[in-house]
N, CA, C and O atoms as a GROMACS GRO file, in nm:
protein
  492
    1UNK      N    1   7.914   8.966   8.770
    1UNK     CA    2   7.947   9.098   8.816
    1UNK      C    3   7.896   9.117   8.960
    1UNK      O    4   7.974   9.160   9.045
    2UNK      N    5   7.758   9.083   8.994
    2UNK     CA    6   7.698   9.074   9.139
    2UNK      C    7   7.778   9.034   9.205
    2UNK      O    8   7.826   9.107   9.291
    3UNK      N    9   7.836   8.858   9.183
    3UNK     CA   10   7.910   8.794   9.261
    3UNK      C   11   8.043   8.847   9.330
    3UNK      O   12   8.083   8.852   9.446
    4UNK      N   13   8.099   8.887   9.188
    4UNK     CA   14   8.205   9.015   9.234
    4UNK      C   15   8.209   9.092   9.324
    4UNK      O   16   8.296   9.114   9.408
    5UNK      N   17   8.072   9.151   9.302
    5UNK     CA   18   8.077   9.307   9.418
    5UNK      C   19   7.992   9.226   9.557
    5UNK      O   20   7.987   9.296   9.659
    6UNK      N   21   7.938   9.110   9.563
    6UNK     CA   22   7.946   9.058   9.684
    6UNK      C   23   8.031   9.006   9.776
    6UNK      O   24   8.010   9.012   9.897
    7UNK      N   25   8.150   8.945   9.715
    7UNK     CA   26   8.242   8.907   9.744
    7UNK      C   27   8.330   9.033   9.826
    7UNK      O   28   8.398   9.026   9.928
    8UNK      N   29   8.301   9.147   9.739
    8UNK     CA   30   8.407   9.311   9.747
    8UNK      C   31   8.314   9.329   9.902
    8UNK      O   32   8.384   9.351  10.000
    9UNK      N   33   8.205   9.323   9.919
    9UNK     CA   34   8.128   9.315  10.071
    9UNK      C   35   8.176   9.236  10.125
    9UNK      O   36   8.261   9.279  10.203
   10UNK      N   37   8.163   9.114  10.126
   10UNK     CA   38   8.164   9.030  10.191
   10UNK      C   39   8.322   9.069  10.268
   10UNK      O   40   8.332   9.046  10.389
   11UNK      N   41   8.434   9.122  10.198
   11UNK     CA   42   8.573   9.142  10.243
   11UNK      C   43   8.552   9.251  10.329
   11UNK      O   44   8.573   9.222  10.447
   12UNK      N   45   8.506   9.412  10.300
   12UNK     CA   46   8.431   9.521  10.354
   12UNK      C   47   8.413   9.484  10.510
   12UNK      O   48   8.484   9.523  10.602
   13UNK      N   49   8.291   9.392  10.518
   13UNK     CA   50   8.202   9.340  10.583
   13UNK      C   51   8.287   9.291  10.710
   13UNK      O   52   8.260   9.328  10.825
   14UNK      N   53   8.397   9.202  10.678
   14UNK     CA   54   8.523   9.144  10.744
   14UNK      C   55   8.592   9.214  10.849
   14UNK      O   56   8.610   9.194  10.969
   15UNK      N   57   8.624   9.303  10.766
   15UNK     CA   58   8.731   9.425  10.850
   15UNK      C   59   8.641   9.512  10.902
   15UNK      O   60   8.695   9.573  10.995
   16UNK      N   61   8.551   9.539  10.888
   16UNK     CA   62   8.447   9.610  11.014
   16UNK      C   63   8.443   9.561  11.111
   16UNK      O   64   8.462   9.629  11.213
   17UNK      N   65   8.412   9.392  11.120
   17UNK     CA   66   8.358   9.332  11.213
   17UNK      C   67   8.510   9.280  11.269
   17UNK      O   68   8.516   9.182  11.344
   18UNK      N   69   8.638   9.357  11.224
   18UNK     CA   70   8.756   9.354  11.336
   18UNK      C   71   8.750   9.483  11.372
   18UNK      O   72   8.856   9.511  11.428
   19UNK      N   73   8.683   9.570  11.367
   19UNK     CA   74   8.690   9.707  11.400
   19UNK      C   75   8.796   9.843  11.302
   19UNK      O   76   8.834   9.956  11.333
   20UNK      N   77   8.808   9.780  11.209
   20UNK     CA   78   8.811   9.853  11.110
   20UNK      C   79   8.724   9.916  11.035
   20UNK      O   80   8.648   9.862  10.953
   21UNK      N   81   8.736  10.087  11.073
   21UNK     CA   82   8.697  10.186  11.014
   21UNK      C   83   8.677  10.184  10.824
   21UNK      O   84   8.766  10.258  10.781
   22UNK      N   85   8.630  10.152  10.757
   22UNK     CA   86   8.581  10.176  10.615
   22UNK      C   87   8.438  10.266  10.580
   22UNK      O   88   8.317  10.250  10.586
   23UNK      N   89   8.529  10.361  10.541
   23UNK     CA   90   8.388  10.493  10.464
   23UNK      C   91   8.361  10.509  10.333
   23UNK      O   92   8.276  10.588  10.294
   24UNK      N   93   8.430  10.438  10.258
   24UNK     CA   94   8.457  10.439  10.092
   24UNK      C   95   8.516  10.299  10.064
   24UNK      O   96   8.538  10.198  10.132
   25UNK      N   97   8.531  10.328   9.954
   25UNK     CA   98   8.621  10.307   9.816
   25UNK      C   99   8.717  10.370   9.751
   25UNK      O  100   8.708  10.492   9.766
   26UNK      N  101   8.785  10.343   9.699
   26UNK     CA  102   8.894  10.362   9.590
   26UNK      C  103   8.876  10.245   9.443
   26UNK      O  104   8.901  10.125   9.454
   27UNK      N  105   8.830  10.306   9.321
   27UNK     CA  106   8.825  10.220   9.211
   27UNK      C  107   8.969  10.300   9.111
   27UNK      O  108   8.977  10.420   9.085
   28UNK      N  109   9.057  10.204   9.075
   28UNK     CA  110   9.173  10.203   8.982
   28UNK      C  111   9.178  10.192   8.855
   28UNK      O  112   9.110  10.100   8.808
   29UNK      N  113   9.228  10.247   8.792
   29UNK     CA  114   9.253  10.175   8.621
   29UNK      C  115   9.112  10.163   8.556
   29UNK      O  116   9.002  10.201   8.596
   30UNK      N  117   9.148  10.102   8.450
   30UNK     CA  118   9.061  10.110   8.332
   30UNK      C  119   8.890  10.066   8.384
   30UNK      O  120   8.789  10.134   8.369
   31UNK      N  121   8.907   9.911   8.456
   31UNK     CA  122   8.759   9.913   8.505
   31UNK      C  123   8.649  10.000   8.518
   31UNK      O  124   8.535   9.989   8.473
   32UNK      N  125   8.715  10.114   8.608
   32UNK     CA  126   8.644  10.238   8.653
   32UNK      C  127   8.579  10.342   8.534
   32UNK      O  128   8.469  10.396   8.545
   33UNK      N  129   8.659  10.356   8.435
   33UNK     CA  130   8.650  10.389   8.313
   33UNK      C  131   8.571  10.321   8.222
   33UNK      O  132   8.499  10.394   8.154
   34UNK      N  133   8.564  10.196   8.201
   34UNK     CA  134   8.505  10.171   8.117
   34UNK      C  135   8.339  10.092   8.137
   34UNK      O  136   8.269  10.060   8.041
   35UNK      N  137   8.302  10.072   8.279
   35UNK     CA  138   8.190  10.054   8.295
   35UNK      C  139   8.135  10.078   8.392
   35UNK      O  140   8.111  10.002   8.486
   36UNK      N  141   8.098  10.232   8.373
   36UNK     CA  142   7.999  10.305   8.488
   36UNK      C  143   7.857  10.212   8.532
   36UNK      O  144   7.802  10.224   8.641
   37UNK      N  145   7.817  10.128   8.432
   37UNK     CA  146   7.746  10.050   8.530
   37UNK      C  147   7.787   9.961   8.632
   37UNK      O  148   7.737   9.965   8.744
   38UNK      N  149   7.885   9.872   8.596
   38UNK     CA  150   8.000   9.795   8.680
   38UNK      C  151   7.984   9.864   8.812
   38UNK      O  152   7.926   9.814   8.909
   39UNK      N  153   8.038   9.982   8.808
   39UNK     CA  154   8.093  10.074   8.903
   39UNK      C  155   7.977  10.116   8.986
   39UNK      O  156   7.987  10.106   9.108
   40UNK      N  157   7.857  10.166   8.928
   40UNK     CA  158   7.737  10.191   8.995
   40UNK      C  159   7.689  10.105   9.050
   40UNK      O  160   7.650  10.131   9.164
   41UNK      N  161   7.667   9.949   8.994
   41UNK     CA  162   7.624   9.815   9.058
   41UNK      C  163   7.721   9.813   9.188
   41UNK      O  164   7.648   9.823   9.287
   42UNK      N  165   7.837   9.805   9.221
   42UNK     CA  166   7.943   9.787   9.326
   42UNK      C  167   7.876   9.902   9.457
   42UNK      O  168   7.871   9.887   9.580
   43UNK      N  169   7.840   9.995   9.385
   43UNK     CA  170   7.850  10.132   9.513
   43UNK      C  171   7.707  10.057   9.547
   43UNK      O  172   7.708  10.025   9.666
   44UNK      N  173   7.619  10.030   9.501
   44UNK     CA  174   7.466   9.981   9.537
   44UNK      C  175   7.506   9.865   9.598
   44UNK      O  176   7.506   9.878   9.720
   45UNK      N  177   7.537   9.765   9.564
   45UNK     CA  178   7.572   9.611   9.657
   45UNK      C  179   7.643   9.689   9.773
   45UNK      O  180   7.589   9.668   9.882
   46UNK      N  181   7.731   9.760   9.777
   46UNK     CA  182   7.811   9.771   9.916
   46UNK      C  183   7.776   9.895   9.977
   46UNK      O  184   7.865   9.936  10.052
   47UNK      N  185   7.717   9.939   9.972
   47UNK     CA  186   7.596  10.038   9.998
   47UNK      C  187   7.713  10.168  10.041
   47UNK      O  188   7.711  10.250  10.133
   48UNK      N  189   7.797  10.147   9.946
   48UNK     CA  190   7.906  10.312   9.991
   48UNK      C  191   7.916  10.358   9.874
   48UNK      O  192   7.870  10.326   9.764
   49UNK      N  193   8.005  10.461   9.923
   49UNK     CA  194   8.069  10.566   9.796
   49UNK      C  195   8.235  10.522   9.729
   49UNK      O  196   8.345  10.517   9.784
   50UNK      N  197   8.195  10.497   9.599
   50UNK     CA  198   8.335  10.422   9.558
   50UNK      C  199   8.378  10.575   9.462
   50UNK      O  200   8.298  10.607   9.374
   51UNK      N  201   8.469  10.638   9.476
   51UNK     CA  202   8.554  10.708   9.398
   51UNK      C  203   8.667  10.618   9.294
   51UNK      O  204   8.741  10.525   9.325
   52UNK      N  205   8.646  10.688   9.155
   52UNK     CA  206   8.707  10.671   9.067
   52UNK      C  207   8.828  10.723   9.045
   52UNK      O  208   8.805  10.843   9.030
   53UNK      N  209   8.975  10.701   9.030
   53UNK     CA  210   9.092  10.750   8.988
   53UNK      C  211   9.156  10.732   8.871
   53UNK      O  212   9.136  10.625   8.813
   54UNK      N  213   9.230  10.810   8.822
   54UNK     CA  214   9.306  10.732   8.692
   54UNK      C  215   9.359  10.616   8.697
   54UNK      O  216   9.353  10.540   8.794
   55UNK      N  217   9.426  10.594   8.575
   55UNK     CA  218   9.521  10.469   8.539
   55UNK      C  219   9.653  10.468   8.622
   55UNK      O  220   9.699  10.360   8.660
   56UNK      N  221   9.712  10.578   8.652
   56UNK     CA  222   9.825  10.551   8.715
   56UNK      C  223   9.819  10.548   8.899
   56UNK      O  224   9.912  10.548   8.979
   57UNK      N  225   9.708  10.547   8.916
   57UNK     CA  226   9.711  10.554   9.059
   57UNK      C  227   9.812  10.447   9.180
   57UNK      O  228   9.872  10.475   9.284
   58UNK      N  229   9.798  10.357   9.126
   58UNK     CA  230   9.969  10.249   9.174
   58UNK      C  231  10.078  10.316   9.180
   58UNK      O  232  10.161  10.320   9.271
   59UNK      N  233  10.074  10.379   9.057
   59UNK     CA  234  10.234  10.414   9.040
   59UNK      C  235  10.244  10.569   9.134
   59UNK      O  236  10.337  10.593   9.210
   60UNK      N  237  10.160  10.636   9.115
   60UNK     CA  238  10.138  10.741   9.195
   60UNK      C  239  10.162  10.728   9.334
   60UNK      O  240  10.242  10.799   9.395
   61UNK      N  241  10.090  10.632   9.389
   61UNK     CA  242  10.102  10.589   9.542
   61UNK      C  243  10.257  10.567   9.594
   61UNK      O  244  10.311  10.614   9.694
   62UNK      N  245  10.323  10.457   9.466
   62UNK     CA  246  10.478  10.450   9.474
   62UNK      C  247  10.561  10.559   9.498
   62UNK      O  248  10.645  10.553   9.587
   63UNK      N  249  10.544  10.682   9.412
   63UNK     CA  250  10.542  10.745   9.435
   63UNK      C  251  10.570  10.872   9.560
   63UNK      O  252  10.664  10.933   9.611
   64UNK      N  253  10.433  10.864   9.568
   64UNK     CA  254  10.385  10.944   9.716
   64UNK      C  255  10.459  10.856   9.826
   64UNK      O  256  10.505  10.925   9.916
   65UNK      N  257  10.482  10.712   9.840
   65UNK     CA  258  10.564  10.672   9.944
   65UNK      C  259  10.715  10.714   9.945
   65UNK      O  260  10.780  10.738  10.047
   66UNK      N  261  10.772  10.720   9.780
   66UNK     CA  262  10.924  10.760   9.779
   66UNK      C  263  10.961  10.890   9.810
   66UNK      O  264  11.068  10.923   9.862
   67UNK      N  265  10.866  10.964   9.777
   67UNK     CA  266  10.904  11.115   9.827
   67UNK      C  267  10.930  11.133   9.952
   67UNK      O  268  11.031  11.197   9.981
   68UNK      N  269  10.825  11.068  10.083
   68UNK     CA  270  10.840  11.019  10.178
   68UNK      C  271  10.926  10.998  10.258
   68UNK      O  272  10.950  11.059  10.362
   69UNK      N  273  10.985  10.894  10.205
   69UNK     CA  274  11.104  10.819  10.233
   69UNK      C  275  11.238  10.902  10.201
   69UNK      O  276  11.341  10.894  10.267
   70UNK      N  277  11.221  10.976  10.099
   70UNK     CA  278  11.279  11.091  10.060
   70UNK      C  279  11.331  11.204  10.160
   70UNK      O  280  11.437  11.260  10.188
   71UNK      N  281  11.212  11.208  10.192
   71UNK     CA  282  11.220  11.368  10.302
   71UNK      C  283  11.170  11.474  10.210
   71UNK      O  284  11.203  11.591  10.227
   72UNK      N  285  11.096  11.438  10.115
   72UNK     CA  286  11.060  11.533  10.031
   72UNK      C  287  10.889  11.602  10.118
   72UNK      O  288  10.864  11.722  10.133
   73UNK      N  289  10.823  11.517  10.150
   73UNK     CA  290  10.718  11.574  10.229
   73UNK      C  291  10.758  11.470  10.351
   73UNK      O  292  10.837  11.376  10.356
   74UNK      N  293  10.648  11.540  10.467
   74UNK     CA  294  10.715  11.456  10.616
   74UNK      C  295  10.634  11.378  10.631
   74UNK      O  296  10.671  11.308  10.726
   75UNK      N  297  10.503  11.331  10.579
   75UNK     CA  298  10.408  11.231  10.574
   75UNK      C  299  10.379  11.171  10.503
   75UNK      O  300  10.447  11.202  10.405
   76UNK      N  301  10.303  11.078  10.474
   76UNK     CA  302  10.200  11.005  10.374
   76UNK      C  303  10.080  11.079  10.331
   76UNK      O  304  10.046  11.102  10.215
   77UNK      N  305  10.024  11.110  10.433
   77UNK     CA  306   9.894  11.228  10.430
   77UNK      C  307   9.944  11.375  10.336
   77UNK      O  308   9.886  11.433  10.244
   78UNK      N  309  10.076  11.404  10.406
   78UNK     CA  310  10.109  11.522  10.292
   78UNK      C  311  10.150  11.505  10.148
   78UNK      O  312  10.142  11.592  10.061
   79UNK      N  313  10.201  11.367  10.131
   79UNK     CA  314  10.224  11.358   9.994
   79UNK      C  315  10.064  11.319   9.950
   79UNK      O  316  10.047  11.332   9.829
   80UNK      N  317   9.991  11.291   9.996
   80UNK     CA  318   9.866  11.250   9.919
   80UNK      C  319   9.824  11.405   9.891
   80UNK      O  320   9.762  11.424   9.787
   81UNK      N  321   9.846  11.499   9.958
   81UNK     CA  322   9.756  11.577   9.955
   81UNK      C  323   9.787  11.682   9.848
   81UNK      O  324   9.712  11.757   9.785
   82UNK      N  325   9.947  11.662   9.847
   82UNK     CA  326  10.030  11.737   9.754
   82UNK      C  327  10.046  11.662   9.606
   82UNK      O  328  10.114  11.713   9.516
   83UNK      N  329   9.986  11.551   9.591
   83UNK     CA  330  10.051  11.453   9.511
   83UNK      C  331   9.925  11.398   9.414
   83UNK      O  332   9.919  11.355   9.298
   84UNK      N  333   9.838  11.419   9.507
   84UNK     CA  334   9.700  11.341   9.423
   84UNK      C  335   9.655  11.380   9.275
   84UNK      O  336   9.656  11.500   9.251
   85UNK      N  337   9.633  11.332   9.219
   85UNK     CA  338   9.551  11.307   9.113
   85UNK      C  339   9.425  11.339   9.140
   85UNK      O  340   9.351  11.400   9.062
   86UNK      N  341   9.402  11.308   9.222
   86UNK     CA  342   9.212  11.327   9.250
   86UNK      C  343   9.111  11.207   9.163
   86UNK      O  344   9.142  11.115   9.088
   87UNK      N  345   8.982  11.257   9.211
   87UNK     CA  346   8.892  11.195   9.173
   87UNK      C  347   8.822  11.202   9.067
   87UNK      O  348   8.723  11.272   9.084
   88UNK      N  349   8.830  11.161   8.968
   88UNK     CA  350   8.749  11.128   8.788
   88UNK      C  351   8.572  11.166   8.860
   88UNK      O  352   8.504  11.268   8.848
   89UNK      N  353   8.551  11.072   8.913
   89UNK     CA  354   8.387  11.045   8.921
   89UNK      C  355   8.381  10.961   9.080
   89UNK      O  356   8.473  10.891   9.123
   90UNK      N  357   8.273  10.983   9.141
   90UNK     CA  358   8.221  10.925   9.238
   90UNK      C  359   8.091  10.841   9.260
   90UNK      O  360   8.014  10.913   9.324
   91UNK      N  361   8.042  10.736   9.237
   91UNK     CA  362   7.926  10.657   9.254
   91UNK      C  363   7.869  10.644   9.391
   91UNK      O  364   7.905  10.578   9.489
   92UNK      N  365   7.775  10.720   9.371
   92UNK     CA  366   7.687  10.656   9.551
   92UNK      C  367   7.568  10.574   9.482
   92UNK      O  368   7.494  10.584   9.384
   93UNK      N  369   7.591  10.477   9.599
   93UNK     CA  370   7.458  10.363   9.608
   93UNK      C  371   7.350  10.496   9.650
   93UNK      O  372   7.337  10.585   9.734
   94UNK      N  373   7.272  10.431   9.504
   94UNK     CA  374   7.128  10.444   9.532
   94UNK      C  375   7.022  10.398   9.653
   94UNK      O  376   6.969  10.294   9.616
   95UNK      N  377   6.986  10.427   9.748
   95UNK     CA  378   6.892  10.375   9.858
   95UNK      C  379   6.802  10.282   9.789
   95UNK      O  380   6.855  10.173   9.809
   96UNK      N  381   6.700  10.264   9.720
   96UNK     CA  382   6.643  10.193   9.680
   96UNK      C  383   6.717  10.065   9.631
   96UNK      O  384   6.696   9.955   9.682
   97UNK      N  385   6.800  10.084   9.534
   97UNK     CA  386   6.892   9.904   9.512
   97UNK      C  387   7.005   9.893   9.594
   97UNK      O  388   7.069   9.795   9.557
   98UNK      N  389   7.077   9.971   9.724
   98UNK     CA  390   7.087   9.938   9.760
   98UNK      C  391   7.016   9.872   9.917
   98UNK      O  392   7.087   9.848  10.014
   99UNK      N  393   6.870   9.851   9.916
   99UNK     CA  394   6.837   9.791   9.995
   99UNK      C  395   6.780   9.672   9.901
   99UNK      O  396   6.804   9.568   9.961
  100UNK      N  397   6.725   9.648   9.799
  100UNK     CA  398   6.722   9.523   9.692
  100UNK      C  399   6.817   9.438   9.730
  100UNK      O  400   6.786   9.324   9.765
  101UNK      N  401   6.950   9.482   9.728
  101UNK     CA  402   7.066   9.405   9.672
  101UNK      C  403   7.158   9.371   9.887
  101UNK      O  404   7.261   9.315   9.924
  102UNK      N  405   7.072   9.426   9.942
  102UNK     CA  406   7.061   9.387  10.098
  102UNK      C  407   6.995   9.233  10.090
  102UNK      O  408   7.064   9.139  10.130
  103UNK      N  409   6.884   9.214  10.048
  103UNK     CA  410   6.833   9.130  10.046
  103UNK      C  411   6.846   8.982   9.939
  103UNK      O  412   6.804   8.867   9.945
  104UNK      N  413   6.938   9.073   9.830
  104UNK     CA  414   6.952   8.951   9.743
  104UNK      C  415   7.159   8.892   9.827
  104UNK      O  416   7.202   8.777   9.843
  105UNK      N  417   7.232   9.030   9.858
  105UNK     CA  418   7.327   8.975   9.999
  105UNK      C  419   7.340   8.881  10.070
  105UNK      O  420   7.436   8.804  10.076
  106UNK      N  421   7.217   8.881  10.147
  106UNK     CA  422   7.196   8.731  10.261
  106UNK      C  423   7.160   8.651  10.182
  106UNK      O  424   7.177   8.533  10.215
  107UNK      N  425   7.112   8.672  10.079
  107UNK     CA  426   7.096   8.541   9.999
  107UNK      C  427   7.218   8.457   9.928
  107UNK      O  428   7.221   8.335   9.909
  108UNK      N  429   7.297   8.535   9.901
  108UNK     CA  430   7.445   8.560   9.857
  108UNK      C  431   7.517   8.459   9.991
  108UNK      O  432   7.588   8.360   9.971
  109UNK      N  433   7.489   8.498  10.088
  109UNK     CA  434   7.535   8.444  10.202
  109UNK      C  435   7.483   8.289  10.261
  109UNK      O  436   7.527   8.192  10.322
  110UNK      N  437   7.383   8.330  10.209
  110UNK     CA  438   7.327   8.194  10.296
  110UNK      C  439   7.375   8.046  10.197
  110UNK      O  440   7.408   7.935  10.240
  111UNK      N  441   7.360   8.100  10.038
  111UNK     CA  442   7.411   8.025   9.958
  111UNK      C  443   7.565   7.960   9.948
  111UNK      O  444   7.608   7.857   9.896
  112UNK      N  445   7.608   8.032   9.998
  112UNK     CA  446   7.763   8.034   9.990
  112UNK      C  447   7.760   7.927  10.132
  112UNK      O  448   7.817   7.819  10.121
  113UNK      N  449   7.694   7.963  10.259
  113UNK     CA  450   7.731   7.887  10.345
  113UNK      C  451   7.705   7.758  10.327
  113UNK      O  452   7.761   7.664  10.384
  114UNK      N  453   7.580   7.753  10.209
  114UNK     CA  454   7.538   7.591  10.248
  114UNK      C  455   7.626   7.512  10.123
  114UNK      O  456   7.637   7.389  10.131
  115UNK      N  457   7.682   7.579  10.018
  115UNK     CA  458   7.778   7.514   9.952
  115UNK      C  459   7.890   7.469  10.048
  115UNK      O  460   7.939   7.357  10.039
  116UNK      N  461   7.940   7.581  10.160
  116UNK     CA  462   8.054   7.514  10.222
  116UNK      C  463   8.011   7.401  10.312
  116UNK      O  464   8.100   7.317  10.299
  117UNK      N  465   7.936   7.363  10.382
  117UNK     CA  466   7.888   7.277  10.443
  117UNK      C  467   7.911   7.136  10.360
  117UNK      O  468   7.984   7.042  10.392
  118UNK      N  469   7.828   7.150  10.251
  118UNK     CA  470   7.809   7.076  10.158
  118UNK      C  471   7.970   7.024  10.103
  118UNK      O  472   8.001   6.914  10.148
  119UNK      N  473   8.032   7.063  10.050
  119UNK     CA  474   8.196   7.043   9.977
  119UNK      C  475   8.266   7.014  10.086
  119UNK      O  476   8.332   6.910  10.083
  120UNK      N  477   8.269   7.093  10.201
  120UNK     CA  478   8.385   7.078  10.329
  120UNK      C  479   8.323   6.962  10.401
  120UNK      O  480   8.213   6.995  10.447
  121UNK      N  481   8.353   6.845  10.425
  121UNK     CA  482   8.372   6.750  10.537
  121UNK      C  483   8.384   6.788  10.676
  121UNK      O  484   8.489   6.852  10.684
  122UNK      N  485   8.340   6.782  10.765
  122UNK     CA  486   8.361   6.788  10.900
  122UNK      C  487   8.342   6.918  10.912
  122UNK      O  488   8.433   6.956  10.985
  123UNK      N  489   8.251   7.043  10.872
  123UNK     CA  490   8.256   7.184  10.899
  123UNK      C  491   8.131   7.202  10.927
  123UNK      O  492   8.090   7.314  10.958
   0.00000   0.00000   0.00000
């Protein structure tokens, strides 16, 4: 499960460092539902706020783009705003594990690098 939500950083982590803006999360479907610890562990490793949505949130989005496309609202932003479902539950990282899980991170990292070293030839 750690590995998971390091990995969910490690991607996070990525698109920042192209200058992509990330302030949250979005969690989908049943996952979100069925293990608030899951969900609490993730917001602590990635030290944000992950919001929870229902099950249909895919199809919703489909949705919110066809209306769109439609001419039914004149944006994306307005169909979200007109269209949403909203938020079930919201998880914020705890300060305390998420500075734990800072430190068990680079460890996360450093491990990962020396496996690739190790397996990859010439890297």
């Amino acid at each position: 499960m750690e590995a998971t939500a390091y990995g969910s950083r490690a991607i996070v982590e990525r698109f920042r460092s192209e200058g992509i803006r990330i302030d949250g999360a979005i969690a989908v479907a049943r996952r979100a539902r069925k293990s608030p610890f899951v969900m609490q562990t993730v917001a602590n490793v990635m030290d944000m706020e992950i919001e929870s949505r229902g099950d249909q949130a895919v199809a919703l989005g489909a949705a919110m783009f066809a209306a769109t496309a439609a001419g039914v609202h004149a944006s994306m932003a307005e169909a979200q705003r007109v269209m949403s479902s909203g938020t079930e539950r919201v998880y914020r990282p705890d300060p305390e594990q998420a500075k734990r899980y800072d430190e068990l991170y680079a460890r996360y990292l450093r491990l990962g690098a020396f496996v690739q070293r190790e397996l990859t030839p010439g890297m």
